[in-house]
N, C-alpha and C positions, 0 to 999 in steps of 0.2 A: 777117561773122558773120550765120547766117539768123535769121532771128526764130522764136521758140519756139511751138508750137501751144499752143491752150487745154490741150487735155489731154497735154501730157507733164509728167511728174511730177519733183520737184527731187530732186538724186541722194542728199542727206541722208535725207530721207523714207521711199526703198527701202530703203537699208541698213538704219535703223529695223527697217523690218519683218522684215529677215531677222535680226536679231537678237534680236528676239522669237521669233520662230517656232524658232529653235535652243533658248533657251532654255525655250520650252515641252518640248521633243521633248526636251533634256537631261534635262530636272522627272520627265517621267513617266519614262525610265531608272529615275532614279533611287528615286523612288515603287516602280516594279515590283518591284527588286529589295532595297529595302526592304520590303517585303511580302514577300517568303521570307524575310525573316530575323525579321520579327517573329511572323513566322505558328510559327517552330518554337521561338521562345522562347511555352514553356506559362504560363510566369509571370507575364509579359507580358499575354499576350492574357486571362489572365482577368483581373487586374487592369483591362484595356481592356471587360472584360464580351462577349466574344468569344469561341465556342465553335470550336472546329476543324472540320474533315471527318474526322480520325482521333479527336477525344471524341466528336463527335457518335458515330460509329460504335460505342464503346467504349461509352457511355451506352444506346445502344440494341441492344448486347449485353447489358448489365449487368442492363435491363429484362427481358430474354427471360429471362433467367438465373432469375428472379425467379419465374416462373410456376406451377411447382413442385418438387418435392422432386428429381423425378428427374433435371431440368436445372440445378438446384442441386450435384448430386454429377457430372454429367457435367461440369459445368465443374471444377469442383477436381479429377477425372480428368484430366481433359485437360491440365491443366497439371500435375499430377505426370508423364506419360508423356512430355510433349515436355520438361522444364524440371528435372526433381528428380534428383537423384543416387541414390534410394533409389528399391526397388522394392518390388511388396506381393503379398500372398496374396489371388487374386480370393476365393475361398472364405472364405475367413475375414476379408476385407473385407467380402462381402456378408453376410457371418451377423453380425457384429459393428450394420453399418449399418441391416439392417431390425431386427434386438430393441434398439435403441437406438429406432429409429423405435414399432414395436410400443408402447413402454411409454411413450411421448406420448401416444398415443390414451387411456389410461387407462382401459381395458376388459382386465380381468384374466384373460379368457378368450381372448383373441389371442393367437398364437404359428404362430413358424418352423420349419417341421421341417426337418431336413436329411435329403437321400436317403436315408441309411441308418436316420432314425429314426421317416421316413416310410412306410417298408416294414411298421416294426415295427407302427405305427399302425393300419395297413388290414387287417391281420391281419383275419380273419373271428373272429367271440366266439360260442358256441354256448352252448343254454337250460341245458345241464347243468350249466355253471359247473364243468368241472376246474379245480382250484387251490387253495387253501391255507386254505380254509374264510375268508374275511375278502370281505363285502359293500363294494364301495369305491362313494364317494358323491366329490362334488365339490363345493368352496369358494373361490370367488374364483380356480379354474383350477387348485387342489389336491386333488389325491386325498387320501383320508381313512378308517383305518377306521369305517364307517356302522354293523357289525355283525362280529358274531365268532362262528361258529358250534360249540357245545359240540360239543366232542369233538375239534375241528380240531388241525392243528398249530400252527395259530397262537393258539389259546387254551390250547395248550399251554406256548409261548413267552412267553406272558402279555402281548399282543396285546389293546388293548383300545378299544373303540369312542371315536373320535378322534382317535386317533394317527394322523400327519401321514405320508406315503411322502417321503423324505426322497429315497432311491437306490435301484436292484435292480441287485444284480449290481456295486456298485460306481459305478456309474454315476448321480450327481449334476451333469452338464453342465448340464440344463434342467431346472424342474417338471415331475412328473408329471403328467398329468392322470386323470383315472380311467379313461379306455380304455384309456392304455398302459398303465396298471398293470393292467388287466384281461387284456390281452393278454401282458402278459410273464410272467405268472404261471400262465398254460395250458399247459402241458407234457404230456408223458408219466409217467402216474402213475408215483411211485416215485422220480422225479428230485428235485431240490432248486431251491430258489431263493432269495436269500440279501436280506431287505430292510431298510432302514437307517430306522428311524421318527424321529419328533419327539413326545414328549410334550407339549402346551403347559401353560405353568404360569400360573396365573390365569386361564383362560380366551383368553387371550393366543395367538394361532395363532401368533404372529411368532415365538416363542419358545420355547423349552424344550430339555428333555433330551433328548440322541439314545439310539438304542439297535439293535443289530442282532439280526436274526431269520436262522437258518437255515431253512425250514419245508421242508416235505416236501410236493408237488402231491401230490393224490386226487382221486378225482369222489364230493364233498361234494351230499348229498341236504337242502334245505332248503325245507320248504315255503312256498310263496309266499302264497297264501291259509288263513288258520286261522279255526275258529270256535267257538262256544259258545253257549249256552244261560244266561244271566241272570236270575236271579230270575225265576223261571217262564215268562216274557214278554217276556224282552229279548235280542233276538238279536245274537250280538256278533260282528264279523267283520273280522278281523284281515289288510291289504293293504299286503305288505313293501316291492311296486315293481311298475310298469308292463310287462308282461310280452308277447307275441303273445294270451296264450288268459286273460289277464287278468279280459275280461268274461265269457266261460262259465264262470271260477273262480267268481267272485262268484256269477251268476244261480244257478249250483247251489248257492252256500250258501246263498242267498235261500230256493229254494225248501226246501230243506234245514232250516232251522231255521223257514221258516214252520209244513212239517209236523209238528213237535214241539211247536205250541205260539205261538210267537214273533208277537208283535201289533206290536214297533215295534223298530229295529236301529241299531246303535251300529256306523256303518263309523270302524276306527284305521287313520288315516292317519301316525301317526307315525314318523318316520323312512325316510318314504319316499322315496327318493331322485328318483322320476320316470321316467323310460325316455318308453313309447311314446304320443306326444300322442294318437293315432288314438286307443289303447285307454282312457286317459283320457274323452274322448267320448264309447266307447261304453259305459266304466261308468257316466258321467252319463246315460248314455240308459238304464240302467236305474231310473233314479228321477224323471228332469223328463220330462215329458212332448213338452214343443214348448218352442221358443227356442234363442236362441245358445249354447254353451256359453263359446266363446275369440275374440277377436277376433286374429288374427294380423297385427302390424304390420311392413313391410316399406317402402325404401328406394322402391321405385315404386308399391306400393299397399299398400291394407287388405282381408283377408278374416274371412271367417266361419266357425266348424264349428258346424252343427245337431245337435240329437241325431236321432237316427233312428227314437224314437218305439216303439218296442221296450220299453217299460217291464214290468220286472216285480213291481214293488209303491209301494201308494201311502199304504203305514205310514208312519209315524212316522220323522225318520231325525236320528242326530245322531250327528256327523264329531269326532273327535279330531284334533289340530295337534299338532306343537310346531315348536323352532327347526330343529330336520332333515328337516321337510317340504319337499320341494321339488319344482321344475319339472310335472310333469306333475300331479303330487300337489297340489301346491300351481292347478293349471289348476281342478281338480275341485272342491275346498275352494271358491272366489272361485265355479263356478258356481253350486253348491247355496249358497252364502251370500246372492248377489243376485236368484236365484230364489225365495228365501224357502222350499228347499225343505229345508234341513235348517239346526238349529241347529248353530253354532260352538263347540266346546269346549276349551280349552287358552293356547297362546303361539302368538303371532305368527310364523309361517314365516318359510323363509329369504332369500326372492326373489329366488331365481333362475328369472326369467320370462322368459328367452332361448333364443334357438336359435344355436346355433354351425354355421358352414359349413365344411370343410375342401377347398380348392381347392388344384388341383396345379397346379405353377408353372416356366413353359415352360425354366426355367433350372436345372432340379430341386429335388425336395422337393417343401414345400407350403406354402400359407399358412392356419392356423384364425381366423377371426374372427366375431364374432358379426352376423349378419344379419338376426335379427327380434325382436320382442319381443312378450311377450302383454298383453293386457288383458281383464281381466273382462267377464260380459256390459254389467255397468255401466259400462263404458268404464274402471275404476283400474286401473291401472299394477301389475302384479304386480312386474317387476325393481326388486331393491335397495328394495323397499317391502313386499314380503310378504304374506301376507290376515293379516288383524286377526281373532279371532275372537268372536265374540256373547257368549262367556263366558267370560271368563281369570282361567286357575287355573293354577300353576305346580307342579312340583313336586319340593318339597323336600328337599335333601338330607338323606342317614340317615334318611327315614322309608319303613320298609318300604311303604307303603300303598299304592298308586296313587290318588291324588288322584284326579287329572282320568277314570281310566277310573271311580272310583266316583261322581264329578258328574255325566257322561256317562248312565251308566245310571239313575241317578236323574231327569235331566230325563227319557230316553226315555223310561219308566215314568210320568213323570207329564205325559205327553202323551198316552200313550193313553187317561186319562182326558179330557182335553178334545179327544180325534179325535171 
């Protein structure tokens, strides 16, 4: 037998090792394919505090999902279309989804129109006003009789300033608003147009009695600008709505009752619906002289409207209100009140100090929503706040009188003593 070197190793020793190293290499087997199995049990692995690559994934869908509304409903599309046994009307999916959306925002002037009632919408409106004798105004995104002109068919019908357009034509789908009532009731004289009202009872818009009207379209002549002659001196001048020739109405009654007489002038704004901002301006420019009239606030800026300096008298001036003043009217009121350049007579406006936008929408129809709002030159907030006026006097039911227009002439009258 040889003798054994230093370094040869005893045969127990080696085997050792390789039976370690099997049982390493068995371990991790084992571990590996323990790791798929615990990896697909989801119970497990959160209980282990273990997020997967298929949650993570899921979680950082779930986030995107999140970001807004529209990938909100493309994901619940998307799994109706690959996953639901039921199928849906895109159209009346999507009209159902934005006036559900629409009436979150909680702006009573937003609204859907659909193709066909979008059409109706754009119709072009002309100054003559063919149609059924009935001035429509709007409230909270509702048309309204504002005024009922003697003689009309509809103050035939007994149509009477307030009442709510309920339907024309049968058609109660959506609100009206006062253009498409404007629009649908312009016809060819002679025709008919058939509209379904709301009485409100208590003052209550939300409610009341219904009632239908047959009327009969004409081209109804109603003057826009009216005037008189006050107690010797007090010129009165009466401004139904916002019109294109609005401020040459006025300037000629100006000068018009100046030259009979007239020292200081009582402009009624009551029940004015509003129309044209522009013209609004430029009837302020016929009484302030220099300054802002409107601040117009908008989503990426603020602007200004100046008057144009154009004045044509620097009498005595004092504005009638009430709660049917509005928008543009209501612009006018808030100038000459913080310009100090006419006193306030009456109730507190409507405030509606907005401007609504009507955008058409690549999918058809259109979307109305509101995009700006006004502020006086004093920076107050006309929307849903209204002008306040310098002197409030309301006036009461069952009395023949006119209140506020005999307050009205009295202040103007005892101003031109301290001019």
């Amino acid at each position: 037998m040889r003798p054994r070197s230093k370094n040869q190793k005893k045969p127990g020793a080696h085997n050792a090792r390789v039976v370690k190293a099997l049982t390493l290499v068995i371990g991790a087997c084992l571990l590996f394919c323990a790791g798929f199995l615990v990896r697909n049990d989801d119970g497990l692995m959160q209980r282990l505090g273990v997020v997967s690559s298929s949650d993570s994934a899921a979680a950082d869908a779930s986030s995107a999902s999140s970001d807004g509304l529209a990938s909100r409903i493309a994901e619940v599309e998307s799994i109706l279309q690959s996953e639901s046994l039921d199928s849906y009307d895109l159209d009346a999916s999507t009209s159902a989804s934005v006036e559900a959306f629409l009436e979150s925002t909680n702006d009573p002037f937003t609204r859907y129109y659909s193709d066909a009632r979008y059409s109706s919408y754009v119709q072009s409106t002309t100054e003559e006003y063919p149609g059924v004798g009935v001035l429509f105004a709007e409230s909270d995104g509702r048309a309204y009789a504002l005024d009922v002109f003697e003689g009309s068919s509809a103050a035939e019908a007994g149509v009477e300033p307030g009442d709510f357009v309920v339907a024309i034509d049968g058609d109660r789908s959506q609100e009206w608003s006062a253009t498409e009532a404007i629009n649908a009731v312009q016809r060819q004289a002679g025709s008919t147009v058939v509209i379904t009202w709301m009485r409100p009872e208590n003052d209550d818009p939300s409610a009341g009695s219904e009632f239908s009207t047959s009327l009969e379209c004409a081209d109804y002549e109603e003057p826009n600008v009216s005037i008189d002659l006050l107690e010797e001196s007090v010129g009165y001048i009466k401004l139904s709505q916002f019109t294109q020739n609005s401020d040459t109405l006025v300037r000629q009654a100006i000068e018009q009752l100046r030259g009979q007489g007239a020292q200081s002038f009582v402009l009624d704004l009551r029940d004015n619906p509003g129309g044209y901002l522009t013209k609004a301006v430029d009837v302020a420019s016929l009484f302030i002289r220099s300054g802002v009239v409107v601040e117009i606030v908008t989503v990426d800026a603020s602007t200004t409207k100046q008057v144009s300096g154009e004045v044509a008298t620097d009498a005595p001036l004092v504005v009638i209100v009430n709660e049917n003043t509005a928008g543009a009217a209501e612009v006018l009121a808030a100038a000459l009140r913080d310009t100090e350049r006419a006193t306030i007579v009456g109730t507190t406006t409507m405030g509606k100090g907005s401007v609504q936008v009507t955008k058409a929408l690549s999918f058809g129809g259109a979307l109305r929503y509101t995009a700006a709002r006004y502020k006086s030159p004093d920076g107050y907030s006309i929307d849903q706040v209204g002008v306040t006026p310098s002197i409030t006097v309301s006036q009461r039911e069952g009395n023949d009188a006119d209140e506020q227009l005999d307050l009205a002439v009295d202040t103007a009258a005892s101003l031109i003593q301290q001019s």
